[in-house]
VMD Tcl script that draws the C-alpha trace (Angstrom):
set ca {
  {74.80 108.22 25.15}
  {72.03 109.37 22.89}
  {68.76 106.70 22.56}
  {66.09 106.86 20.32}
  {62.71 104.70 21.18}
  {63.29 102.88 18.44}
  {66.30 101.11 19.48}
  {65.21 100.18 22.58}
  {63.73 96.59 23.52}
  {60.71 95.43 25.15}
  {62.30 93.99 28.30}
  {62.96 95.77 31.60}
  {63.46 99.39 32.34}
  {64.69 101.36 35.38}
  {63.23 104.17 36.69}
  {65.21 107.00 35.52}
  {64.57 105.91 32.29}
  {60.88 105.28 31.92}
  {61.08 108.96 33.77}
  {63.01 110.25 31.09}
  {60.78 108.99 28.54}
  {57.30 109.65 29.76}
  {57.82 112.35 31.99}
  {60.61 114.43 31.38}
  {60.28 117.85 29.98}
  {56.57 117.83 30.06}
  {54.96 121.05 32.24}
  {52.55 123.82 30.96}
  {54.45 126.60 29.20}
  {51.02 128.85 30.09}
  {51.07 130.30 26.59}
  {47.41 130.70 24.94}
  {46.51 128.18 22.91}
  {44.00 127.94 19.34}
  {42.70 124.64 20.71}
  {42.28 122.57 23.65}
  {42.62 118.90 22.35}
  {41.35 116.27 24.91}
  {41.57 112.87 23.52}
  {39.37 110.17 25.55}
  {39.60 107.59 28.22}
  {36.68 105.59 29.53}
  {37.00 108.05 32.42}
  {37.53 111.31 30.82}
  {34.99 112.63 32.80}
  {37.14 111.61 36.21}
  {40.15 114.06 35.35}
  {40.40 114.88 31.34}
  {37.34 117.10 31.10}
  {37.70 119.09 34.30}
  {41.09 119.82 33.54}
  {40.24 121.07 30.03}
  {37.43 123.54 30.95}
  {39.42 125.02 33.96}
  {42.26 126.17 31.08}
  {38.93 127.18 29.16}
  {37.24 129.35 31.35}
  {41.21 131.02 32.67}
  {41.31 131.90 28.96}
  {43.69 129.38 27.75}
  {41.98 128.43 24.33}
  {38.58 129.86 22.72}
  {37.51 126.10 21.85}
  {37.98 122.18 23.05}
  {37.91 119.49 20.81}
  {36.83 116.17 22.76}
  {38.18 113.39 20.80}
  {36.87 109.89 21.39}
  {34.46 107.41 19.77}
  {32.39 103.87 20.31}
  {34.20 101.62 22.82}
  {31.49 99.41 22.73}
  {29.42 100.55 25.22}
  {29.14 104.30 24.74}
  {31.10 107.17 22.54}
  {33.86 108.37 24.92}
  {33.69 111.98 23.93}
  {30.06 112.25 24.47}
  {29.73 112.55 28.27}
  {32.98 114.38 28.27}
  {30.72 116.84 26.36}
  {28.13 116.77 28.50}
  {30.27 117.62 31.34}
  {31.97 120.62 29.36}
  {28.46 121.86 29.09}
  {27.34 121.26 32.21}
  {30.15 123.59 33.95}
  {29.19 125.88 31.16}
  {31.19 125.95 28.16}
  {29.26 127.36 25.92}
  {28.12 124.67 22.93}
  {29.57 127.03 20.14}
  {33.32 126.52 21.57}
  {33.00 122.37 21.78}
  {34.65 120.66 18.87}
  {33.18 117.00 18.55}
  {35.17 113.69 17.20}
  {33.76 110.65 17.56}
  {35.03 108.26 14.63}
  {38.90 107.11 17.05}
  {39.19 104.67 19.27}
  {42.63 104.76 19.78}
  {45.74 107.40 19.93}
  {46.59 107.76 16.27}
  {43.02 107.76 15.44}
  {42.24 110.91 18.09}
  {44.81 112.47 16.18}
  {44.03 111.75 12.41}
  {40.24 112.29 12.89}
  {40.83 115.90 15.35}
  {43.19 117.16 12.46}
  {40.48 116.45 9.91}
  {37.59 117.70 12.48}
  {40.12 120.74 13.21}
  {40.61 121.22 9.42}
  {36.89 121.80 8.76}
  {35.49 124.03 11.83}
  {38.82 125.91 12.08}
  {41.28 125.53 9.37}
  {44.64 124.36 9.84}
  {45.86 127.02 8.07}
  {44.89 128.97 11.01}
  {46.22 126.95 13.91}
  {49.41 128.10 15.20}
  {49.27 126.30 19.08}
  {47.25 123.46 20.51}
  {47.01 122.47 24.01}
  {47.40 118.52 24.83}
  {45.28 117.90 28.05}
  {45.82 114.13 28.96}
  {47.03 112.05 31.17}
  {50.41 112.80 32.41}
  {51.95 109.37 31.06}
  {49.93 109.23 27.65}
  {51.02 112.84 26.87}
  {54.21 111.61 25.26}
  {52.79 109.35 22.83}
  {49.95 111.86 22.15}
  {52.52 114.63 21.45}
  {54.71 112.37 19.31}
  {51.70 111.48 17.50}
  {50.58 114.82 16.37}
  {54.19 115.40 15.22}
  {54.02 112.55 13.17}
  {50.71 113.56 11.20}
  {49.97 117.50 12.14}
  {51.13 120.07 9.94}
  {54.78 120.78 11.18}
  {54.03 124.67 11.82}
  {51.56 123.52 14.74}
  {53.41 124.28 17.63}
  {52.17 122.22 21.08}
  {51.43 123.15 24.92}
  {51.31 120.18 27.88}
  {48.26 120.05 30.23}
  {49.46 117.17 31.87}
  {46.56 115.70 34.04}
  {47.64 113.89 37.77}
  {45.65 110.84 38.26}
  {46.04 109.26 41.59}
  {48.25 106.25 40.79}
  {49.89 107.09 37.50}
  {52.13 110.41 38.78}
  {55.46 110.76 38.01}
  {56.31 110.83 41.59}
  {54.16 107.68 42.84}
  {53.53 105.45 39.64}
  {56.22 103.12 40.74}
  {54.53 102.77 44.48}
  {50.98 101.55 43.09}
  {50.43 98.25 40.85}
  {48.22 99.47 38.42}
  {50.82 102.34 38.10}
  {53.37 100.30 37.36}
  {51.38 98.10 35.38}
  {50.64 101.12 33.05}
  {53.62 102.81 32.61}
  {55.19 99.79 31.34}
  {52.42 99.20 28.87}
  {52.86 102.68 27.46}
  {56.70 102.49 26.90}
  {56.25 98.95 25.52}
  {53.61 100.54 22.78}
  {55.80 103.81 22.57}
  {58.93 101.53 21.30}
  {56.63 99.66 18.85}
  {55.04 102.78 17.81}
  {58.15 103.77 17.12}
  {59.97 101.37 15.38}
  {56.48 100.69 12.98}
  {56.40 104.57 12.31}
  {53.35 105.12 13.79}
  {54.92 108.28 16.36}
  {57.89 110.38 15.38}
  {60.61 108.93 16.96}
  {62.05 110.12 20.15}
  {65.44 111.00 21.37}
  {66.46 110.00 24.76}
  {68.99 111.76 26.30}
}
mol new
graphics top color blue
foreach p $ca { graphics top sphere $p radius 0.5 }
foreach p [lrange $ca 0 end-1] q [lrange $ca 1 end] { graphics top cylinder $p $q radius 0.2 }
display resetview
């Protein structure tokens, strides 16, 4: 039978399913990309940003856009930055966004930051580089609001605790899986991510 997020509730969820919605289909397709979009965590320095500059410097993408802005103690894409530069990416090929502070807004301000250094016009493929469990709602976000030519690449990231195969042996792992199919399903049903079929 054939699910879409939006017809799900908020209650419990086996395995295989939370699988099939946050992890399933989601590996690196290797194909060059326009753009390396990073959007921010509190430590995107930790596995985001190193991730990002290793597809940079194998040729992946001639630019990275760190997305990410004030959490109330510091701007989340500025020592993301400062790491980028500090392994040497060159300053010219670092996009900046710093207005978001959550999913939707990484997206809507990137596409506008994207729009004016690089045109949409001329995007054709972005990378996502995230978090393996946020790169569903990510992805389903920029469908919802990019331009529908944009085509997408996965850089899933692999924290420690939040893998697809451990999340389920760690508390925090559980704990944050759940969260992110609870907000995928509201997402959903508000229109906030295109909807997504579960099959």
């Amino acid at each position: 039978m054939t699910l879409y997020l939006s017809e799900l509730n908020q209650n419990s969820f086996s395995k295989e399913l939370i699988h099939d919605i946050l992890f399933k289909n989601i590996s690196d397709d290797g194909k060059p990309c326009d753009c390396i979009f990073v959007p921010s965590s509190r430590t995107g320095t930790k596995y985001r940003t190193p991730a990002a500059v290793e597809q940079y410097f194998l040729g992946r993408s001639p630019k990275i856009l760190f997305s990410g802005g004030d959490n109330g103690e510091f701007f989340e894409s500025v020592p993301m930055k400062e790491m980028a530069l500090e392994s040497g990416v060159p300053e010219k090929d670092i996009i900046m966004e710093t207005n978001s502070t959550n999913t939707k807004e990484n997206v809507i301000e990137s596409l506008l930051v994207l729009d004016k250094y690089l045109g949409l016009k001329n995007i054709q493929r972005i990378m996502i580089c995230t978090a393996f469990y946020h790169m569903r709602r990510c992805h389903l976000t920029l469908q919802k609001y990019a331009p529908s030519w944009i085509e997408y690449s996965f850089y899933p990231v692999l924290d420690k605790t939040t893998r697809p195969d451990n999340w389920w042996n760690y508390e925090n792992g559980r704990n944050r899986v759940c969260k992110e199919i609870k907000g995928l399903i509201h997402y959903a049903k508000i229109g906030d991510i295109l909807d997504f079929k579960i099959e």
